[in-house]
CHARMM-style PDB file with segment names, atoms N, HN, CA, C and O in Angstrom:
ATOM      1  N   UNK     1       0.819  -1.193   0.000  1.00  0.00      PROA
ATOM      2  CA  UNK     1       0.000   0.000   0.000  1.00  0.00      PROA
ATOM      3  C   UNK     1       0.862   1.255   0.000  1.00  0.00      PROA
ATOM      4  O   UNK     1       0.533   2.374  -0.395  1.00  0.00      PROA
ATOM      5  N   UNK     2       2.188   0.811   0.588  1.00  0.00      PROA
ATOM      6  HN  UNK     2       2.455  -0.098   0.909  1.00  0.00      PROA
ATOM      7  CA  UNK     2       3.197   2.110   0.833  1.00  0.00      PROA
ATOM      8  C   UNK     2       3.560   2.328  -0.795  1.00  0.00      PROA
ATOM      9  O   UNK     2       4.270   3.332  -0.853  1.00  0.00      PROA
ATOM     10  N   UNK     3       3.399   1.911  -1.805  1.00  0.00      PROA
ATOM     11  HN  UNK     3       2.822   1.095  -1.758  1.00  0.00      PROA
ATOM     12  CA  UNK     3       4.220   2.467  -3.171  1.00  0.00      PROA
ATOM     13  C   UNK     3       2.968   2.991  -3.475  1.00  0.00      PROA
ATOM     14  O   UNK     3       3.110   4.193  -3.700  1.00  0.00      PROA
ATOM     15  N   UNK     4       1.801   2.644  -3.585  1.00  0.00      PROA
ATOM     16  HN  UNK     4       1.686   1.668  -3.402  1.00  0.00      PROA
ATOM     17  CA  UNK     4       0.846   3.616  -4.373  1.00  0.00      PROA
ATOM     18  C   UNK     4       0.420   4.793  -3.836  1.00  0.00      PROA
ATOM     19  O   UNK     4      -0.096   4.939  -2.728  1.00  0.00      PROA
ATOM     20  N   UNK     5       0.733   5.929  -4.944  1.00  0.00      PROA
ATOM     21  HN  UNK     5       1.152   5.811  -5.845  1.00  0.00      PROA
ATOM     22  CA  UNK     5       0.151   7.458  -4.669  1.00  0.00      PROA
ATOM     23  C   UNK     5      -0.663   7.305  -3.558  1.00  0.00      PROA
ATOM     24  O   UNK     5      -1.161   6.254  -3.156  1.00  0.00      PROA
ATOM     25  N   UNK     6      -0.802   8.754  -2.940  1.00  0.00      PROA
ATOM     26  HN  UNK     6      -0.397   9.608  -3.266  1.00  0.00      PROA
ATOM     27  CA  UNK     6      -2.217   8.658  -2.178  1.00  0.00      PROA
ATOM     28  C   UNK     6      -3.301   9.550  -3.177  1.00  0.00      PROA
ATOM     29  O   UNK     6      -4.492   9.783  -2.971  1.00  0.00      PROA
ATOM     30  N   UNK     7      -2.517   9.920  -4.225  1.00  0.00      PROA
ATOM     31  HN  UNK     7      -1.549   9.730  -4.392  1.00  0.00      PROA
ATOM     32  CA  UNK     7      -3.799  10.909  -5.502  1.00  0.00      PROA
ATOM     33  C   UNK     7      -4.291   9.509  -6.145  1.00  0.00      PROA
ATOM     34  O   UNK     7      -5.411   9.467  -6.655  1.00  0.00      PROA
ATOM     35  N   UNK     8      -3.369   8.234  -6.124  1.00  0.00      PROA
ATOM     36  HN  UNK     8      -2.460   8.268  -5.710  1.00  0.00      PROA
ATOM     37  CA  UNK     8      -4.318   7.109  -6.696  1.00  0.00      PROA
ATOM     38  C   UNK     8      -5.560   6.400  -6.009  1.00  0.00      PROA
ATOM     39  O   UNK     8      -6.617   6.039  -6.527  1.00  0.00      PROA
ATOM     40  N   UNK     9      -5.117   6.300  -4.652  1.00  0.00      PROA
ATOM     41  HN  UNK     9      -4.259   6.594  -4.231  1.00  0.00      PROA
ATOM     42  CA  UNK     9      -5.748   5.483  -3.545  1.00  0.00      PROA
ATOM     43  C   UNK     9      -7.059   6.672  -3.307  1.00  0.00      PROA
ATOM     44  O   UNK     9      -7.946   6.133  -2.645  1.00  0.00      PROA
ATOM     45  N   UNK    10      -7.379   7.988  -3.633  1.00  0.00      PROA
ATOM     46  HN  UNK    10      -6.659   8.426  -4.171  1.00  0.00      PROA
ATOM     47  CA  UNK    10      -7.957   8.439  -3.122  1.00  0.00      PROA
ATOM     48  C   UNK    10      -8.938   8.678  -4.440  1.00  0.00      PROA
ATOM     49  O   UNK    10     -10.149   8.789  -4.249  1.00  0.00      PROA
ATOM     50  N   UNK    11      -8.226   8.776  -6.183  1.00  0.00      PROA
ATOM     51  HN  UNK    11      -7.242   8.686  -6.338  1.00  0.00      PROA
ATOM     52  CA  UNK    11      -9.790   8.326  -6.934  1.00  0.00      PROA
ATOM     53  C   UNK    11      -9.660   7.287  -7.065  1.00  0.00      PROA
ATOM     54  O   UNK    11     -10.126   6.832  -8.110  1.00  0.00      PROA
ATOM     55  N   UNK    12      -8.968   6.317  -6.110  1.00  0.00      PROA
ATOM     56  HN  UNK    12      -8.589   6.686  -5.262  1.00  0.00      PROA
ATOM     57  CA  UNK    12     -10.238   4.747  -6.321  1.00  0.00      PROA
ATOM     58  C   UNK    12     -11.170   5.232  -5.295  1.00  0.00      PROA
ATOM     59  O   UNK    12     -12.389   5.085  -5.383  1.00  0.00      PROA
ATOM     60  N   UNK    13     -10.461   5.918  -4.142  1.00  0.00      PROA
ATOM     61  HN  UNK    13      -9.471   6.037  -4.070  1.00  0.00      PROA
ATOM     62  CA  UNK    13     -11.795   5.805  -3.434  1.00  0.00      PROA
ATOM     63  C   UNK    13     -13.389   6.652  -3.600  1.00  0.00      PROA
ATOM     64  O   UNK    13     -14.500   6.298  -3.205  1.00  0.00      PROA
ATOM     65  N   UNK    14     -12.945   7.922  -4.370  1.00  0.00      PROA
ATOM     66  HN  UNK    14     -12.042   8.209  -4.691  1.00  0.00      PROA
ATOM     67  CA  UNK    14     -14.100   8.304  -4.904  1.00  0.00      PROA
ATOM     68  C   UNK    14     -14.877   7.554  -5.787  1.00  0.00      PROA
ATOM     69  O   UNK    14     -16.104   7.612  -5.851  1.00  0.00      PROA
ATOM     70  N   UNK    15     -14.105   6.807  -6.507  1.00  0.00      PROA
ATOM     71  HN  UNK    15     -13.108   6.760  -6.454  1.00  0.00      PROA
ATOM     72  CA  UNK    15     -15.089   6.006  -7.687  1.00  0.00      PROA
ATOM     73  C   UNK    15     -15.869   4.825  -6.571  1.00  0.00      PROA
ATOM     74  O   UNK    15     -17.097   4.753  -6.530  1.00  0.00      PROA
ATOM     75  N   UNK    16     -15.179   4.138  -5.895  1.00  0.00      PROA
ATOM     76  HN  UNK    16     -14.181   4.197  -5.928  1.00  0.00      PROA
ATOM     77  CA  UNK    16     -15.807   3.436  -4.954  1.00  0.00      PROA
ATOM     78  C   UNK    16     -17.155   3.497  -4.476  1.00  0.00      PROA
ATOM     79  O   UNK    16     -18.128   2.742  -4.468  1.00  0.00      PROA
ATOM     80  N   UNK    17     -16.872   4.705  -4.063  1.00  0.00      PROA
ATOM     81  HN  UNK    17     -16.082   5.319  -4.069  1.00  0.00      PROA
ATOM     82  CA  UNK    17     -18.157   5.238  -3.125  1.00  0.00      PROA
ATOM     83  C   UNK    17     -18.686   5.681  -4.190  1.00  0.00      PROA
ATOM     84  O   UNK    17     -19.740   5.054  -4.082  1.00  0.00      PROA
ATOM     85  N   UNK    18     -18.838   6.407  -5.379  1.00  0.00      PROA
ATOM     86  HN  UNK    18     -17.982   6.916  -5.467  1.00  0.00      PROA
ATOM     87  CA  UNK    18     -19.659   6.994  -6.322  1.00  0.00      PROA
ATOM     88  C   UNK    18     -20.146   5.946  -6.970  1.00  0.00      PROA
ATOM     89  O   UNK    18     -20.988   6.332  -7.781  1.00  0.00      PROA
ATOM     90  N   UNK    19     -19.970   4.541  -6.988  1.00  0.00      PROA
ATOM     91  HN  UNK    19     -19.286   4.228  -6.329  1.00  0.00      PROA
ATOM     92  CA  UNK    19     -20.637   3.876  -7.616  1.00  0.00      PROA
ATOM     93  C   UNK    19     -21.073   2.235  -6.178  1.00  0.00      PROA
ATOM     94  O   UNK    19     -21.585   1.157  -6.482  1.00  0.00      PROA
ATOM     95  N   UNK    20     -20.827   2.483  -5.394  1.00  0.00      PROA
ATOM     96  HN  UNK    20     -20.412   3.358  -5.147  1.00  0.00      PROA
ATOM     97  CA  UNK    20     -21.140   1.474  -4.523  1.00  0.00      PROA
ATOM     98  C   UNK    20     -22.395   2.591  -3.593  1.00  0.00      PROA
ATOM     99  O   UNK    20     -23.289   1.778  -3.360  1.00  0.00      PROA
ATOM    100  N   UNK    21     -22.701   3.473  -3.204  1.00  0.00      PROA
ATOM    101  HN  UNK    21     -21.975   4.134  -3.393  1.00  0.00      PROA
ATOM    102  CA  UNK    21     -23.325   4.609  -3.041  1.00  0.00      PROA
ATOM    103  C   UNK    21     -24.452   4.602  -4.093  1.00  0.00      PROA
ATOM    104  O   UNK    21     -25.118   3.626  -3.745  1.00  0.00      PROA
ATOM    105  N   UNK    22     -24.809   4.918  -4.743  1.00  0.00      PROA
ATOM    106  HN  UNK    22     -24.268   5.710  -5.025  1.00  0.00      PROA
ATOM    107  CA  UNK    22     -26.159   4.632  -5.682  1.00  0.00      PROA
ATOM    108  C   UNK    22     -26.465   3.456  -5.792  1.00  0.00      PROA
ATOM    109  O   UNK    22     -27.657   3.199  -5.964  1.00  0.00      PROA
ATOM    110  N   UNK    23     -25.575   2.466  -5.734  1.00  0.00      PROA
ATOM    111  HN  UNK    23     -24.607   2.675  -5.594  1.00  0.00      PROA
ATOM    112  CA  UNK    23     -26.644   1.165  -6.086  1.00  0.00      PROA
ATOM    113  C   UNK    23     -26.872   0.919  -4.230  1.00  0.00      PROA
ATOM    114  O   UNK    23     -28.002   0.431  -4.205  1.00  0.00      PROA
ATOM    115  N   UNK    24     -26.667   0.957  -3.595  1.00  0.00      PROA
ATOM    116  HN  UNK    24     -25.749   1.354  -3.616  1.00  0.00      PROA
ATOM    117  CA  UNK    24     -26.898   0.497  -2.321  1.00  0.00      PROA
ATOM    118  C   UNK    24     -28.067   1.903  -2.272  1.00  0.00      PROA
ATOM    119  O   UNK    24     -28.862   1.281  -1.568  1.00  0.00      PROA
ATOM    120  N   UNK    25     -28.398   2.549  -2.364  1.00  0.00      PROA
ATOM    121  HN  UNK    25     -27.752   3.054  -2.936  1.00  0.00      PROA
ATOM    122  CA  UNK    25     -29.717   3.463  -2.814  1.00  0.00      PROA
ATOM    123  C   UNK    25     -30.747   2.677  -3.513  1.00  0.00      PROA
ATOM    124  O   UNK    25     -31.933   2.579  -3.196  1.00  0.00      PROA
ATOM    125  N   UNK    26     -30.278   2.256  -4.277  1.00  0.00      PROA
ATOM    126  HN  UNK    26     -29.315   2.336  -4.535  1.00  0.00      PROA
ATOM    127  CA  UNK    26     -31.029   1.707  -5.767  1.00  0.00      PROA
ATOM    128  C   UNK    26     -31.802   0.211  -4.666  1.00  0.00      PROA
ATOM    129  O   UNK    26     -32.999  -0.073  -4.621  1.00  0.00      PROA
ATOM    130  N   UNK    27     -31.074  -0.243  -4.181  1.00  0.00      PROA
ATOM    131  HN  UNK    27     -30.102  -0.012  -4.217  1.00  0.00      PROA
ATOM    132  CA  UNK    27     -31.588  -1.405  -3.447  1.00  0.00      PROA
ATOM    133  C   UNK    27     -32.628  -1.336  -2.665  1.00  0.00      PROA
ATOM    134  O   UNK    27     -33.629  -2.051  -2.619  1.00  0.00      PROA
ATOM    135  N   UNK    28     -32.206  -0.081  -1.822  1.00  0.00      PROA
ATOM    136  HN  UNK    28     -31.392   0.500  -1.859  1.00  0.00      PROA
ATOM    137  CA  UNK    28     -33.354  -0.192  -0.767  1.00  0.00      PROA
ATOM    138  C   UNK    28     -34.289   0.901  -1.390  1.00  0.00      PROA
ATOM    139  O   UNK    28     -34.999   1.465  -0.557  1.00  0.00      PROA
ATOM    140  N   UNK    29     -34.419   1.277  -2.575  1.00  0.00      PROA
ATOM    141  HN  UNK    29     -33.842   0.819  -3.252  1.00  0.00      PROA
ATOM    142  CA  UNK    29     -35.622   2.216  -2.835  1.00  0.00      PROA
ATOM    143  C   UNK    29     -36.415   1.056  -3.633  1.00  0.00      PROA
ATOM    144  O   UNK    29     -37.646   1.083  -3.660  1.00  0.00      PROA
ATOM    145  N   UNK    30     -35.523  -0.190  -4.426  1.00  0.00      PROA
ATOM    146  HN  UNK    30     -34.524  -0.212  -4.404  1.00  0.00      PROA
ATOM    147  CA  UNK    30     -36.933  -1.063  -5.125  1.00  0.00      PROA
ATOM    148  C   UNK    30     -37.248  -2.037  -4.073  1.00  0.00      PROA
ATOM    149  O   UNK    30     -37.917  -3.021  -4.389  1.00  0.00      PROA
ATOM    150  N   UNK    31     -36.760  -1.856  -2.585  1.00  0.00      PROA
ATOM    151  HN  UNK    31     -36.216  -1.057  -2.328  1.00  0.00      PROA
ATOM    152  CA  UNK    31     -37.362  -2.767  -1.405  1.00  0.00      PROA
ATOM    153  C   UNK    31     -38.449  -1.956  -0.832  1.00  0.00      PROA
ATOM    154  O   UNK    31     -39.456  -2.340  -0.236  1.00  0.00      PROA
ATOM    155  N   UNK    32     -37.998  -0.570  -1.169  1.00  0.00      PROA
ATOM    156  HN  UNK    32     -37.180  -0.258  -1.653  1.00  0.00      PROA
ATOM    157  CA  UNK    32     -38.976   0.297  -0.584  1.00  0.00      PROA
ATOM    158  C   UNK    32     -38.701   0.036   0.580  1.00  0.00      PROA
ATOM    159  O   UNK    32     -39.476  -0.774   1.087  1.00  0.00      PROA
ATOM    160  N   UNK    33     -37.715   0.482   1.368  1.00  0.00      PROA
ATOM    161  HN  UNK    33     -37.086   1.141   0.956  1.00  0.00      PROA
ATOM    162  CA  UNK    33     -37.345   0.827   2.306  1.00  0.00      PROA
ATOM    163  C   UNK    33     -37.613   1.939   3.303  1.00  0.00      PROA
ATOM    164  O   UNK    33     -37.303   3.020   2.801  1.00  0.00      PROA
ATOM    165  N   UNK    34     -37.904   2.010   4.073  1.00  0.00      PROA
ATOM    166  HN  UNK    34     -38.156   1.132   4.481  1.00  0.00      PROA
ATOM    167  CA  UNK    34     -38.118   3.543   4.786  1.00  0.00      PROA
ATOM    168  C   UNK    34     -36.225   3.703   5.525  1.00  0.00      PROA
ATOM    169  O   UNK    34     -35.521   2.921   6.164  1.00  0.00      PROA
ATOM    170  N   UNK    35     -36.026   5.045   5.031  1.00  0.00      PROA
ATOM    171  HN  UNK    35     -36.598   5.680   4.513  1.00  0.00      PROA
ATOM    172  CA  UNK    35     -34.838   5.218   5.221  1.00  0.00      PROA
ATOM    173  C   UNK    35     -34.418   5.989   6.167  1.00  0.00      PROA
ATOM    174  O   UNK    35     -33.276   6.439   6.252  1.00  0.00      PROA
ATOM    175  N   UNK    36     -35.574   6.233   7.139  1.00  0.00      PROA
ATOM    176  HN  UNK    36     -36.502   5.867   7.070  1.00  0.00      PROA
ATOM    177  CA  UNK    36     -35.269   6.787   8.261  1.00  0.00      PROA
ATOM    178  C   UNK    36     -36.365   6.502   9.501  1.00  0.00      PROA
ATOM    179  O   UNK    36     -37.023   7.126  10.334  1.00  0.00      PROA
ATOM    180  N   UNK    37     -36.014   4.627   8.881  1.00  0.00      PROA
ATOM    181  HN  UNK    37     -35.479   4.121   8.204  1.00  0.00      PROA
ATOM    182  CA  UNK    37     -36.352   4.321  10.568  1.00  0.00      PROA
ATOM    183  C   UNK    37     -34.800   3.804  11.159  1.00  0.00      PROA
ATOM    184  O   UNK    37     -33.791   3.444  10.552  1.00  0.00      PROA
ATOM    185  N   UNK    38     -35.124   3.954  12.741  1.00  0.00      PROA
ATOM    186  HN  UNK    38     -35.943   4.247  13.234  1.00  0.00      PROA
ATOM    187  CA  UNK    38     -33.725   4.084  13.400  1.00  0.00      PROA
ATOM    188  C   UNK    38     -33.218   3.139  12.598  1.00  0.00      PROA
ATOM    189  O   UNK    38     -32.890   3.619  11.513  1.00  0.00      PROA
ATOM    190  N   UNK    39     -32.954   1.596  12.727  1.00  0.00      PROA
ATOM    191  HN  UNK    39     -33.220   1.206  13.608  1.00  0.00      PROA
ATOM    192  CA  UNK    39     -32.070   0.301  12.329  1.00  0.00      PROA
ATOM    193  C   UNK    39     -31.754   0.503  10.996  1.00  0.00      PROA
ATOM    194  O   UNK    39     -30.815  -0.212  10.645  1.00  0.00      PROA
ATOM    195  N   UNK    40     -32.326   1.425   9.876  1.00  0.00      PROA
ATOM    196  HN  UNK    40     -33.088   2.006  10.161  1.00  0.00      PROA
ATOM    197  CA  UNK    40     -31.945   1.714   9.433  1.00  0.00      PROA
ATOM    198  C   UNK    40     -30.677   2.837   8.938  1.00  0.00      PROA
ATOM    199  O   UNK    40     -29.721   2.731   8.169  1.00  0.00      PROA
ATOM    200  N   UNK    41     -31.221   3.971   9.820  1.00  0.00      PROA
ATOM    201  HN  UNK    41     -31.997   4.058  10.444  1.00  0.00      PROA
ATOM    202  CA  UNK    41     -30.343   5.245  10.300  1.00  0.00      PROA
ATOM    203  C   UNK    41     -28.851   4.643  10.676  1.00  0.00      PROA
ATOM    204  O   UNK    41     -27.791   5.213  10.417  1.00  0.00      PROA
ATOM    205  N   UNK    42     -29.013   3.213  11.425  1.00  0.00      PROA
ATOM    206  HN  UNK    42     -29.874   2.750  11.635  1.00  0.00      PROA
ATOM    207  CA  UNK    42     -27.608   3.356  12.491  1.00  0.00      PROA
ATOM    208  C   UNK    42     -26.742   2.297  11.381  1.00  0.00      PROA
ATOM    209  O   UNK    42     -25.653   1.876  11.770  1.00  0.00      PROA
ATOM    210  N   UNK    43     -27.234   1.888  10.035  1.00  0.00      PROA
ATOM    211  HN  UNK    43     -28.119   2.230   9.719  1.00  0.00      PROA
ATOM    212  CA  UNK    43     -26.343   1.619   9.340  1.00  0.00      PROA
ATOM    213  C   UNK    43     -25.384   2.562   8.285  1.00  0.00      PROA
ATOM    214  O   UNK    43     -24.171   2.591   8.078  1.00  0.00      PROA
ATOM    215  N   UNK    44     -26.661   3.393   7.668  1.00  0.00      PROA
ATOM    216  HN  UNK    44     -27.646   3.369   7.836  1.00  0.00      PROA
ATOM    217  CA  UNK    44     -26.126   4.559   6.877  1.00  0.00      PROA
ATOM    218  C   UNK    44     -24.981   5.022   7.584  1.00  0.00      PROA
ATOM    219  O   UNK    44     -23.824   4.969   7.168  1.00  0.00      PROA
ATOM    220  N   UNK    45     -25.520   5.662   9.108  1.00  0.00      PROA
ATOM    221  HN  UNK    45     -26.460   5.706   9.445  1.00  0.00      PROA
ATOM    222  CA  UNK    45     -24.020   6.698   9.358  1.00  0.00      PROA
ATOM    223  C   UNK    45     -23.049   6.268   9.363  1.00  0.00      PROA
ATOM    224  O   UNK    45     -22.456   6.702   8.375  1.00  0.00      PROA
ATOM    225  N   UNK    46     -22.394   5.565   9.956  1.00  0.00      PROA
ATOM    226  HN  UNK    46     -22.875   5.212  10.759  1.00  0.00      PROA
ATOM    227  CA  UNK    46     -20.978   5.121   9.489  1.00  0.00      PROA
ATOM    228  C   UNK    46     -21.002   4.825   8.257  1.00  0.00      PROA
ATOM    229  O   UNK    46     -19.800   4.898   7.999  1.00  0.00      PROA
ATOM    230  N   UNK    47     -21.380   4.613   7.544  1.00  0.00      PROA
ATOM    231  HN  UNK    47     -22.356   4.555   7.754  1.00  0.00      PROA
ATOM    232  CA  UNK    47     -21.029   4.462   5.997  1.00  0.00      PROA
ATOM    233  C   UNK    47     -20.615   6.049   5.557  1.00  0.00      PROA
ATOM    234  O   UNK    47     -19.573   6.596   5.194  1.00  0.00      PROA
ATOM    235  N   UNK    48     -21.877   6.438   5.771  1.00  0.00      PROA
ATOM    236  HN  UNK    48     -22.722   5.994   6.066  1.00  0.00      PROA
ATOM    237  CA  UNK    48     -21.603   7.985   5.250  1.00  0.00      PROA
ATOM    238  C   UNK    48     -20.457   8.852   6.240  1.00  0.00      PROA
ATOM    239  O   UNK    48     -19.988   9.863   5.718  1.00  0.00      PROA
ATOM    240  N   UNK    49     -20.113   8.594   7.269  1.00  0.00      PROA
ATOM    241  HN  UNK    49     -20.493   7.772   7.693  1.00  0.00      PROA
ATOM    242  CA  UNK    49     -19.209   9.061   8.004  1.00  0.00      PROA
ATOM    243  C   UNK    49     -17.481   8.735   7.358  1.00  0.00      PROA
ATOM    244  O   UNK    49     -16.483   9.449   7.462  1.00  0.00      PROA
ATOM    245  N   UNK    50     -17.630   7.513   6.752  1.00  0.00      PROA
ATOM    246  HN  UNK    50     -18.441   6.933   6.668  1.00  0.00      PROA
ATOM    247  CA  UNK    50     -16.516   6.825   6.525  1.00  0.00      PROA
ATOM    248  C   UNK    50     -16.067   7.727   4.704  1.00  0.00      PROA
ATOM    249  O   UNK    50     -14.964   8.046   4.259  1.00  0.00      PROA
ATOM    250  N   UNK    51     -17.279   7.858   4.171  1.00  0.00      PROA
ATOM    251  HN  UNK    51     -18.175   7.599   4.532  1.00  0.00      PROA
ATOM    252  CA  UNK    51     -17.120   8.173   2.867  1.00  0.00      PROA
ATOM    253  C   UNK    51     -16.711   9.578   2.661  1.00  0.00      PROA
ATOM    254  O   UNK    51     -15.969   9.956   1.755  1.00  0.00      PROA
ATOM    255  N   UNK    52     -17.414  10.551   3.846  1.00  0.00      PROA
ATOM    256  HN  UNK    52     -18.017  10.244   4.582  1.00  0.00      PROA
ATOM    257  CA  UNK    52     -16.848  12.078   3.720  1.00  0.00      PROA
ATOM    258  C   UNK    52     -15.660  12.213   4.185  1.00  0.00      PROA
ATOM    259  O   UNK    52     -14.935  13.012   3.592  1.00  0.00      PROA
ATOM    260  N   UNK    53     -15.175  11.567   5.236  1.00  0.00      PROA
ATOM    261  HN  UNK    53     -15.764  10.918   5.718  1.00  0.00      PROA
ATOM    262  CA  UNK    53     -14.244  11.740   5.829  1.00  0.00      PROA
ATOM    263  C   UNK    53     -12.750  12.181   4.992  1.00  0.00      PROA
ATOM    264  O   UNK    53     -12.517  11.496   3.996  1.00  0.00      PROA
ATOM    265  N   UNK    54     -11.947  13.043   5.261  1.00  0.00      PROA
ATOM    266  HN  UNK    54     -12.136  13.600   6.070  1.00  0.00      PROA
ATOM    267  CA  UNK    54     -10.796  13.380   4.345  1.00  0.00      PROA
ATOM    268  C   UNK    54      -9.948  12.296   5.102  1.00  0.00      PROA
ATOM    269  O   UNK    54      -9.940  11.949   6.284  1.00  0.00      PROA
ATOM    270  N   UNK    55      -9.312  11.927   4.117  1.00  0.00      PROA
ATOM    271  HN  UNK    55      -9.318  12.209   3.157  1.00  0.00      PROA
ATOM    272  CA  UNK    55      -8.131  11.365   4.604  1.00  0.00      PROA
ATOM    273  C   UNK    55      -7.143  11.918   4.878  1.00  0.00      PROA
ATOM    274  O   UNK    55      -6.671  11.172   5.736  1.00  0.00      PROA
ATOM    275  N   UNK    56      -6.320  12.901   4.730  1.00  0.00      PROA
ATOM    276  HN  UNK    56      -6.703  13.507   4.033  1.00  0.00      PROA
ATOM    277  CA  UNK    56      -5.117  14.014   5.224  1.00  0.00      PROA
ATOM    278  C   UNK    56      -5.393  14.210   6.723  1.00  0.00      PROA
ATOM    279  O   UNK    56      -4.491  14.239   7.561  1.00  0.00      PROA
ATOM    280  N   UNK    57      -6.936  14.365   7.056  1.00  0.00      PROA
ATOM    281  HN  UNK    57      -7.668  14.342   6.376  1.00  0.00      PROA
ATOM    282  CA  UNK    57      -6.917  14.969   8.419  1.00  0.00      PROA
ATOM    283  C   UNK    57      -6.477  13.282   9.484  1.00  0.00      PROA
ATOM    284  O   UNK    57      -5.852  13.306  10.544  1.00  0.00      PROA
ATOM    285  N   UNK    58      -6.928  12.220   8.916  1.00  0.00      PROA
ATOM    286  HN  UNK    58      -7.436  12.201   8.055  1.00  0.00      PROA
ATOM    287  CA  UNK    58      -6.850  11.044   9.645  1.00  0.00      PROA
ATOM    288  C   UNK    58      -4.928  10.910   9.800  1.00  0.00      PROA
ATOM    289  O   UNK    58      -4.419  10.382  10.789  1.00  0.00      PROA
ATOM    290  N   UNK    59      -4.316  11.332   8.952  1.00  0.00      PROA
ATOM    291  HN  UNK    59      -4.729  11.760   8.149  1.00  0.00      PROA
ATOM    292  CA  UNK    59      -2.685  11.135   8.995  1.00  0.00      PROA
ATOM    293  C   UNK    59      -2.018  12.122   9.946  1.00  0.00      PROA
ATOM    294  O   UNK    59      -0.882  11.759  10.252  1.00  0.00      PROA
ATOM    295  N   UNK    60      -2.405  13.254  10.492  1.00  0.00      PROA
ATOM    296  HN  UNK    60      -3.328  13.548  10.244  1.00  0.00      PROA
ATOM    297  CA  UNK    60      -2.172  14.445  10.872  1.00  0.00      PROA
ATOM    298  C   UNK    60      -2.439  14.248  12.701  1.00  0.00      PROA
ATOM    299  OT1 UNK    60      -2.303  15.214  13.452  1.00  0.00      PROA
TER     300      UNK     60
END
């Protein structure tokens, strides 16, 4: 992991999430999901916590 860029490691990770992010949408809208009952809520956030997160500030 130490030889690859971190400008590489960081658009895989946008593409990651830009395409693992809509279909995990896509899933629970043709389950018809309600997306803001709690058990639901307490999976999203860490996901979404993990995905905004900068990475520079985690090294620092």
């Amino acid at each position: 992991m130490a030889a690859i860029p971190g400008g590489v490691l960081g658009g895989v990770s946008v593409i990651l999430y830009g395409v693992v992010g809509p279909l995990g949408g896509q899933i629970w809208a043709n389950a018809r999901a309600d997306a803001f009952a709690p058990a639901h809520l307490k999976t999203q956030q860490p996901l979404l916590d993990e995905g905004t997160s900068s990475y520079d500030e985690a090294k620092s």
